[in-house]
C-alpha positions as CSV (number, residue, x, y, z in Angstrom):
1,X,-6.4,-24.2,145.6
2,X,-3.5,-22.6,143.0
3,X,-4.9,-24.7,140.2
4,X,-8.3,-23.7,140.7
5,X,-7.1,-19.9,141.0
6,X,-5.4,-20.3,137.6
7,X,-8.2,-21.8,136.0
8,X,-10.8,-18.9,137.2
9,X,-8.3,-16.5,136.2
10,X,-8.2,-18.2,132.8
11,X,-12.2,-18.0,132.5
12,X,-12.5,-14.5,133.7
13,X,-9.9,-13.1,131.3
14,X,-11.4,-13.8,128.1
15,X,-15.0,-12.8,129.6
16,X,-14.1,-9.7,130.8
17,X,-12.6,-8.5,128.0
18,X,-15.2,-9.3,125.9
19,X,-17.5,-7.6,128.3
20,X,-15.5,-4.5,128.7
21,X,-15.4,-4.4,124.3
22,X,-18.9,-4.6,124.5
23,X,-19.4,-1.8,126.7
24,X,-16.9,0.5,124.6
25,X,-18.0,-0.9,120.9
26,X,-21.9,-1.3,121.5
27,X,-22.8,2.2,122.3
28,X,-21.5,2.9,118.6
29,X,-23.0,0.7,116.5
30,X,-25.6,3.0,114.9
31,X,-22.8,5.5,114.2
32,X,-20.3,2.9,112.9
33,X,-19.7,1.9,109.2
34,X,-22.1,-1.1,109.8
35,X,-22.3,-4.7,111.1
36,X,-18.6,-5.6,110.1
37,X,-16.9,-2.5,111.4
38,X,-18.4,-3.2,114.9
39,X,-17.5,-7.1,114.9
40,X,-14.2,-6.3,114.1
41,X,-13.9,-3.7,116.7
42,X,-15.4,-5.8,118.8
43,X,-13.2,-8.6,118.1
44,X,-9.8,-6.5,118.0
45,X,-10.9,-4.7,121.2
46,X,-11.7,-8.1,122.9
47,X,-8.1,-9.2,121.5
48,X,-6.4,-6.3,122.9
49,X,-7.8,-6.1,126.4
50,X,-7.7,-9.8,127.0
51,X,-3.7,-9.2,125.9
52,X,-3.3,-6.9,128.9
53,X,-5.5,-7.8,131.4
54,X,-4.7,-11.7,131.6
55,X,-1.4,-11.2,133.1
56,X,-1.9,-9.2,135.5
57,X,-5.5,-10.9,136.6
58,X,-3.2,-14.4,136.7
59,X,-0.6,-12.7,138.9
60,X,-2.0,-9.8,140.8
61,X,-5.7,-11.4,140.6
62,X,-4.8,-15.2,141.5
63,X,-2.3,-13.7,144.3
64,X,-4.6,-11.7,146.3
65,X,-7.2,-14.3,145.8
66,X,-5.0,-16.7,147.0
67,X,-4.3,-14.3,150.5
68,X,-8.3,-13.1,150.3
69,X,-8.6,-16.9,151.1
70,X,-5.8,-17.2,153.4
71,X,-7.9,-14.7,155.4
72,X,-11.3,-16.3,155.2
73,X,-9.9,-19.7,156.6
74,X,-9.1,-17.5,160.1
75,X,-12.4,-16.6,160.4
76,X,-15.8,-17.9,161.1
77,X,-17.6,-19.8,157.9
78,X,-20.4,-17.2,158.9
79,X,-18.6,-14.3,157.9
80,X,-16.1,-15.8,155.4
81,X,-17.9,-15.3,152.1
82,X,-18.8,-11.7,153.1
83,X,-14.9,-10.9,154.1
84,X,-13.5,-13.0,150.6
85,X,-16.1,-10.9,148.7
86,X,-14.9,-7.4,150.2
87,X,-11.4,-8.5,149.5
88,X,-11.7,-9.1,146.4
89,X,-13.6,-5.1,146.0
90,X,-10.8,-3.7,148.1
91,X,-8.0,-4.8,145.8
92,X,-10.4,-5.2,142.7
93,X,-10.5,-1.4,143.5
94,X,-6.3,-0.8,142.5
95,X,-7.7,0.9,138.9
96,X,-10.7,2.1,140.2
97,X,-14.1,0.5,138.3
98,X,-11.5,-1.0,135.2
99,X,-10.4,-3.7,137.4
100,X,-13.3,-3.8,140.3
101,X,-15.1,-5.4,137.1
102,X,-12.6,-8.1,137.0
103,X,-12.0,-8.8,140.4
104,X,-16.0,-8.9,140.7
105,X,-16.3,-12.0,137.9
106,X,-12.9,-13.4,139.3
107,X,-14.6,-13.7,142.6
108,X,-17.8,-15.4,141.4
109,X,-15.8,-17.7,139.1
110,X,-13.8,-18.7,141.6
111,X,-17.0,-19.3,144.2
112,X,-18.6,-21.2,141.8
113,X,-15.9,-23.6,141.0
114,X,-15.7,-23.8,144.8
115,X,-18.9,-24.7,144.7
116,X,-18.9,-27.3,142.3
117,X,-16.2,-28.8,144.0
118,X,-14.0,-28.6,140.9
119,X,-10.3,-29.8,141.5
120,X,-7.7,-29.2,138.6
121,X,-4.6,-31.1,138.0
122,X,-1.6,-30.0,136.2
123,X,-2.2,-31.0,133.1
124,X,-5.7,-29.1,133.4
125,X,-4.5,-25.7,134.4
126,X,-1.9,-25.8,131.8
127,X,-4.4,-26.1,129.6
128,X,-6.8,-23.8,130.9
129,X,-4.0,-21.0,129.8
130,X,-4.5,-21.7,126.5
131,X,-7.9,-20.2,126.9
132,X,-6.9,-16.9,127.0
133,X,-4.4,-17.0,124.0
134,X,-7.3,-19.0,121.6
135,X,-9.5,-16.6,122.3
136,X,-6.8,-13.6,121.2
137,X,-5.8,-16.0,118.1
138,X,-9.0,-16.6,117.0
139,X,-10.1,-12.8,117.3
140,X,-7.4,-11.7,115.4
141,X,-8.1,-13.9,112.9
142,X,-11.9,-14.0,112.7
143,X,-10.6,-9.9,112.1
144,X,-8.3,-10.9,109.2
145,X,-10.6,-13.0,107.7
146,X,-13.7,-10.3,107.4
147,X,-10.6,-8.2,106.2
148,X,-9.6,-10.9,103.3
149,X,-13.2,-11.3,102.2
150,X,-14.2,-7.6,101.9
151,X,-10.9,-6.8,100.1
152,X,-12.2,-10.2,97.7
153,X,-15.5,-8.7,97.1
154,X,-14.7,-5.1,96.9
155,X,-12.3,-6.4,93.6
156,X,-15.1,-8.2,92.0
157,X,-17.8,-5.8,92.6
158,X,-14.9,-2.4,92.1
């Protein structure tokens, strides 16, 4: 059950943030200085958020998971889904809609890989944490790399 915890909380990380830049970076496009400016906000925004939310969803997150589960096994398989799902709202709700968002897509990550009867081994959540830090890695540097290529073009068109 821990390694499938970790592994959800590895998936929902990089999703959410990406959802949450969307929400924030989006809404401006048309008042933005054009496509690159919003792909690199998006991107560094992604970068950013994933950097502080993964921590605490694979601590706080996978913990209460882990005792939102605890609690469903006591009860009747009727009734379990319902009480894991208001679990998960009730301390998805600790930063108000921020982290309901993330507790929300932790929870149906987690069902679905419960689902699927998906069983990690060591070696398989280990790597699932490298997830998370590709994704900030390869923002950054998708963000460097727009950087490089305007600064290359501005001097050959300037």
């Amino acid at each position: 059950m821990w390694a499938r915890k970790i592994v959800a909380a590895s998936l929902t990380a990089p999703i959410y943030a990406l959802l949450l830049a969307c929400w924030v970076v989006i809404p401006q496009y048309p008042d933005s200085g054009g496509v690159s400016d919003t792909v690199n906000g998006l991107l560094m925004l992604t970068a950013a958020y994933l950097a502080v939310s993964f921590p605490v969803i694979v601590t706080y997150g996978v913990l209460t998971s882990v005792f939102s589960d605890w609690v469903t096994r006591r009860m009747s398989k009727r009734f379990g889904p319902l009480v894991s799902f208001g679990l998960h709202i009730g301390f998805g709700l600790v930063l108000h809609w921020l982290s309901l968002g993330a507790a929300l897509l932790y929870w149906a990550i987690d069902r679905y890989l419960t689902y699927k009867g998906c069983r990690f081994g060591t070696r398989q959540v280990w790597s699932s944490l490298v997830i998370p830090v590709g994704v900030i890695v390869t923002a950054v540097g998708v963000v460097y790399l727009i950087g490089v290529m305007q600064d290359v073009m501005h001097r050959l068109h300037g």
